[in-house]
Legacy VTK file of the C-alpha trace (Angstrom):
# vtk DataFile Version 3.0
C-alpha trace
ASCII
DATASET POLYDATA
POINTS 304 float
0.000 0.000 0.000
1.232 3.322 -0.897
3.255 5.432 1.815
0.582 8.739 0.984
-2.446 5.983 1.536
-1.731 4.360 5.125
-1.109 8.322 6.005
-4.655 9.184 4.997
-5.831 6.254 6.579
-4.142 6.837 10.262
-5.725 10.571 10.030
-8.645 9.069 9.340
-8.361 6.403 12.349
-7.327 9.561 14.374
-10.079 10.855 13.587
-12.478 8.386 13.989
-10.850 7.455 17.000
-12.207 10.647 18.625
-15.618 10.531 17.300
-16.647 6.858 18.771
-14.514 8.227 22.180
-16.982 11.197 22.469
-20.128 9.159 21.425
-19.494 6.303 23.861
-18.803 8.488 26.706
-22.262 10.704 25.358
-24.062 7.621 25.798
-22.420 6.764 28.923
-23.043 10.219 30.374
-27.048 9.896 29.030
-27.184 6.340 30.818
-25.854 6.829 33.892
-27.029 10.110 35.141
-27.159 10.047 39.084
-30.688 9.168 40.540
-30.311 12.064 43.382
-31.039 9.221 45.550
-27.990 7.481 48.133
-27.581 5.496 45.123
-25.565 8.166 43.678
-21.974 7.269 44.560
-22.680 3.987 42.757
-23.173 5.648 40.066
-20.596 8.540 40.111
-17.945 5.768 40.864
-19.500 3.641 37.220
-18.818 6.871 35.555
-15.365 7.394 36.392
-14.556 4.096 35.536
-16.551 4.508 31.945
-16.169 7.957 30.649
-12.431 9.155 29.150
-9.767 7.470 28.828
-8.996 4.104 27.274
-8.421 3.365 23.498
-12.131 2.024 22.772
-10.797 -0.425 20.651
-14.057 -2.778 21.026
-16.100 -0.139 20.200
-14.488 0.860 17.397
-14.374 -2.655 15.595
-18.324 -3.062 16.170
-18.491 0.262 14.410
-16.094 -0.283 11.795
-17.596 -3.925 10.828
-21.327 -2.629 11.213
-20.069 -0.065 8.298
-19.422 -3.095 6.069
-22.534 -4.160 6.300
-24.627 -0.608 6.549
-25.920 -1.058 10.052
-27.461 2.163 11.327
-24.964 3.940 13.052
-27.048 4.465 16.391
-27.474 0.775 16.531
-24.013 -0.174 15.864
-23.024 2.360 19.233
-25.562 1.003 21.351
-24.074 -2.454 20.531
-20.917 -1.240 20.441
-21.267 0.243 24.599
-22.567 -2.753 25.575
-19.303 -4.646 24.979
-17.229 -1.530 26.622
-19.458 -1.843 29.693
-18.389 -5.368 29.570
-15.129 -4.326 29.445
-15.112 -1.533 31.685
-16.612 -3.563 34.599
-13.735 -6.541 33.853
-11.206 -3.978 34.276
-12.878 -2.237 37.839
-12.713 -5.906 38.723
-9.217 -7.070 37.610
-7.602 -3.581 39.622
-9.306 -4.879 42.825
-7.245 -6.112 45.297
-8.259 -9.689 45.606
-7.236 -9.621 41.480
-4.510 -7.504 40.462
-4.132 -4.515 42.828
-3.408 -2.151 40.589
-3.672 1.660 41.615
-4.157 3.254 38.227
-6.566 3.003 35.242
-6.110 5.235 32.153
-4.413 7.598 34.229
-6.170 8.398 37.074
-7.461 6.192 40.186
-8.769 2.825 40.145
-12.124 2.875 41.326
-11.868 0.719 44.280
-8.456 3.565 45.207
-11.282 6.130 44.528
-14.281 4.721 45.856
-13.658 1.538 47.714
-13.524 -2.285 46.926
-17.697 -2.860 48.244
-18.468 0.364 46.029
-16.118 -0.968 43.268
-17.871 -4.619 43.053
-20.631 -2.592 42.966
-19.782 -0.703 39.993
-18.433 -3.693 37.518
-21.511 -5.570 38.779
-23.565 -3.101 37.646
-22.118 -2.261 34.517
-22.164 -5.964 33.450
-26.062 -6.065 33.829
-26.014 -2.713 31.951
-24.890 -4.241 29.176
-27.012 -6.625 28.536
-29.939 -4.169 29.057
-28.412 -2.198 26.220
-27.964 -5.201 24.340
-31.337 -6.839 24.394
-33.413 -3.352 24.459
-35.330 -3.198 20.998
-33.214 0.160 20.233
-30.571 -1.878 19.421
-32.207 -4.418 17.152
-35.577 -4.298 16.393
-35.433 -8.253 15.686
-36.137 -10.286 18.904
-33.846 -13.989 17.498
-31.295 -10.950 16.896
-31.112 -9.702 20.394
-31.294 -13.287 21.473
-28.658 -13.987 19.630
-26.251 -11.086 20.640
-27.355 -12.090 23.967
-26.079 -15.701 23.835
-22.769 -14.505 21.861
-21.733 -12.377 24.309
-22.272 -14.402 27.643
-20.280 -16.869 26.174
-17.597 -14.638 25.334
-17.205 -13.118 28.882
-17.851 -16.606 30.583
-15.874 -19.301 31.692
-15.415 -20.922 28.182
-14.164 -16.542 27.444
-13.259 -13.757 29.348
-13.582 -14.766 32.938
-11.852 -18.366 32.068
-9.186 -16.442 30.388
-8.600 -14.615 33.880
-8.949 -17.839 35.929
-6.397 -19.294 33.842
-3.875 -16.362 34.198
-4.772 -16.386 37.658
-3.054 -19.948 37.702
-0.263 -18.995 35.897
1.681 -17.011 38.441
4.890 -18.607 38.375
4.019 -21.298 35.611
6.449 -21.932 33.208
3.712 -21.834 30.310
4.944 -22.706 26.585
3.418 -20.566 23.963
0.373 -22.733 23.052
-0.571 -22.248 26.238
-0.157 -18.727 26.780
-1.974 -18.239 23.137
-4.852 -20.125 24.392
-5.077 -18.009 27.776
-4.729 -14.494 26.054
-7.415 -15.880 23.017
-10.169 -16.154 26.177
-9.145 -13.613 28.593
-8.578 -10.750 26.025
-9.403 -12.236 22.429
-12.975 -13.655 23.000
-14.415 -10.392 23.675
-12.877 -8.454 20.508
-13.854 -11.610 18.117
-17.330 -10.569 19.723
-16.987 -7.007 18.977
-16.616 -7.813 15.134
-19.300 -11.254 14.951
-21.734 -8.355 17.093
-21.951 -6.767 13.678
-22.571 -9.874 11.831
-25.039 -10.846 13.931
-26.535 -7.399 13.520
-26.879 -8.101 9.858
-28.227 -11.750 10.354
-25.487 -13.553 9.096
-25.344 -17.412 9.499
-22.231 -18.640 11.833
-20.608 -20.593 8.811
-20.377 -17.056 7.211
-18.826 -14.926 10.113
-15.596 -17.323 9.806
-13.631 -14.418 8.584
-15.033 -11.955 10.663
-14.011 -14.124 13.515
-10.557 -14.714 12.152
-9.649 -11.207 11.586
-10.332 -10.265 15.616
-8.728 -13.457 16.395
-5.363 -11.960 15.104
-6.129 -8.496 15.780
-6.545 -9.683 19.571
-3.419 -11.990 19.596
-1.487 -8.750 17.921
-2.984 -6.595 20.519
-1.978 -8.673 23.713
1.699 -9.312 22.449
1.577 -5.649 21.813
0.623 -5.320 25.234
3.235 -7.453 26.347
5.783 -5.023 24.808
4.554 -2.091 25.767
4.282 -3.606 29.643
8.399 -4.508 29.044
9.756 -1.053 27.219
6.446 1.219 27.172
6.000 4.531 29.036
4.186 4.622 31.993
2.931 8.204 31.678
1.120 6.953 28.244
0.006 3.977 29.530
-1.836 5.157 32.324
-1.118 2.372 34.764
2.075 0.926 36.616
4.364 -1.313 33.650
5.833 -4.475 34.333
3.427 -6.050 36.942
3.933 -9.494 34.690
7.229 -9.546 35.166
7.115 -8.657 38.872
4.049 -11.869 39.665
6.296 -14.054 37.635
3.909 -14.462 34.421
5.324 -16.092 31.092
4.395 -13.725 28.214
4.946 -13.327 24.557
7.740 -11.499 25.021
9.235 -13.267 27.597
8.988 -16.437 25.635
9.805 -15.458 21.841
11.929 -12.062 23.026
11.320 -8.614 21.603
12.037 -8.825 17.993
10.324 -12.063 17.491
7.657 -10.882 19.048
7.373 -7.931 17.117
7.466 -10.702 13.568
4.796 -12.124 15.265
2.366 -9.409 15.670
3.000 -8.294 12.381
1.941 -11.456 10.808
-0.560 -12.033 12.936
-2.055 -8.316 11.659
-0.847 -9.432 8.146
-3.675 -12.408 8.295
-5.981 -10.173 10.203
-6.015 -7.973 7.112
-6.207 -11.138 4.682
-9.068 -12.029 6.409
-11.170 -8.540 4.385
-10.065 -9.662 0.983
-13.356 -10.053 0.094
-14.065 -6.227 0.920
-13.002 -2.912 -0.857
-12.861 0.013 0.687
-15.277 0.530 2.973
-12.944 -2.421 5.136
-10.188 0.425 5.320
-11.196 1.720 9.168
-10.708 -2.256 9.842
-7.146 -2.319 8.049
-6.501 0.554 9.972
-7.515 -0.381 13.226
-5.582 -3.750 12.599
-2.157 -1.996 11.627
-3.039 0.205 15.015
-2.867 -2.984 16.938
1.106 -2.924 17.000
1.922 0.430 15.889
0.307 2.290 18.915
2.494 3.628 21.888
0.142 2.324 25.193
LINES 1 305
304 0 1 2 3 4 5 6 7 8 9 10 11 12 13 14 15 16 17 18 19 20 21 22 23 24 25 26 27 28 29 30 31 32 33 34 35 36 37 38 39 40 41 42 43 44 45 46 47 48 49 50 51 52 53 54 55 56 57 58 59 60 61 62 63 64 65 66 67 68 69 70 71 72 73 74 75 76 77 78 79 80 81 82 83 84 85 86 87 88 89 90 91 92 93 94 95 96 97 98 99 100 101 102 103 104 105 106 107 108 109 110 111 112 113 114 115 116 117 118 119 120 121 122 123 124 125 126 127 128 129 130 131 132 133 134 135 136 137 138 139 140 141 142 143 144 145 146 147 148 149 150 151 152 153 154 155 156 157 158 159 160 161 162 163 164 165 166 167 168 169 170 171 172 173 174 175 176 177 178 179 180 181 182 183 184 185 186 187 188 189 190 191 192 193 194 195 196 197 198 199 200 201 202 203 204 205 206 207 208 209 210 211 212 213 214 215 216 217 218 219 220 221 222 223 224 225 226 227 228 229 230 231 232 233 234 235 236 237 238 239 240 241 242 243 244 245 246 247 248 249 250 251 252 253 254 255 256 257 258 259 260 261 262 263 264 265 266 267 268 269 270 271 272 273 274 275 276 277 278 279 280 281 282 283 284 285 286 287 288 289 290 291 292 293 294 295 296 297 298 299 300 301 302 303
């Protein structure tokens, strides 16, 4: 691809990058306005923990692949903040002490440093149930087997046999010496299952059969694997001020990691193929599949 093109197309990832940021936190801001009732710091503390910060990646892929198939936009968000609620209460979770006791989150308290661990339990409670409000409200699909569907898709992807499994299983791994199949497997649940959802979201969306969301699932399959040895990088030789959070925290439990196991510039090969397939994967598209190229080559070229 020519040099001048993948410099239009990071502007325009830039770009779009802020738009879904200030949409998702306009919904969040809309759906989580404080009662005025001694409910309120549950609340405040679910907004601090869902509006600014964070890269938005999911969100941006449900966009991006509701685009290829001319999902209305308002849909596509509502779906879309359901999976970053998701998201946003596994990470109020995973800073908790019992978890990872971490003090920071996208650069400013965790919310059980800011609010307390009951309040914070609270919180990603909360904001797991809100999702699947959002997700099965008829403003998001107007189709009842389709909500049913996103429904089903979605537990299972933050479940034991996805997300939560994923955690269990690095939970375990303290001090493991874990080979790379292994450690592929555990970042595919605890990281990966929820951005292949992000993309098959949109599929579902457009009432696609499961044989024929193969390649939609393929393409987040890599882009997650690409993200999370990213990740691993960054967490080795990234900058804390960027990151938002305290660096190096798998080193210090003792975790195997991409990078630990292949080293930096294999590693690095690795994510690029990985985002090489990823972008294989939208052959069959033109160019209304760019954002997703983009997003993919954003994967390993971003700096937290």
């Amino acid at each position: 691809m020519p040099v001048e093109t993948i410099d239009r197309l990071a502007r325009e990832l830039d770009a779009e990058s802020a738009r879904v940021a200030a949409d998702v936190d306009r919904f969040f801001a809309q759906q989580l306005a404080p009662p005025g009732d001694s409910r309120d710091r549950l609340y405040e503390a679910m907004r601090h923990a869902a509006i600014g910060g964070g890269k938005r990646l999911r969100p941006m892929l449900t966009i991006a692949a509701a685009r290829l198939f001319a999902i209305d936009g308002e849909r596509a968000l509502r779906a879309a903040c359901a999976i970053e609620a998701i998201h946003v209460y596994s990470l109020i979770h995973d800073d908790l002490p019992c978890m990872d006791d971490a003090d920071l989150r996208r650069g400013k308290p965790s919310v059980h440093k800011a609010f307390g661990d009951a309040v914070a339990v609270l919180a990603g409670d909360s904001l797991h149930a809100l999702a699947f409000e959002i997700i099965t409200d008829p403003d998001t699909h107007q189709d009842p087997w389709v909500r049913s569907d996103l429904s089903l898709e979605l537990a299972r992807a933050v479940g034991p046999a996805g997300m939560a499994g994923g955690q269990m299983m690095d939970l375990h791994a303290e001090g493991q010496k874990l080979d790379l199949p292994n450690i592929s497997r555990l970042q595919q649940l605890k990281t990966g299952a929820l951005i292949e959802f992000s993309v098959e979201a949109a599929c579902i969306m457009n009432k696609m059969p499961p044989e024929a969301r193969t390649p939609y699932r393929g393409y987040a399959r890599n882009i997650g694997l690409a993200f999370q040895i990213t990740d691993d990088l960054l967490d080795e030789c990234g900058d804390e001020a960027a990151a938002g959070k305290r660096l190096g925290r798998d080193a210090d439990a003792g975790k195997a990691t991409f990078v630990s196991l292949l080293g930096q510039d294999r590693a690095r090969q690795q994510a690029q193929l990985l985002v090489d397939q990823a972008i294989e994967h939208l052959s069959s598209h033109g160019s209304e599949a760019n954002l997703l190229r983009a997003i993919a080559r954003f994967a390993i070229e971003r700096d937290h």
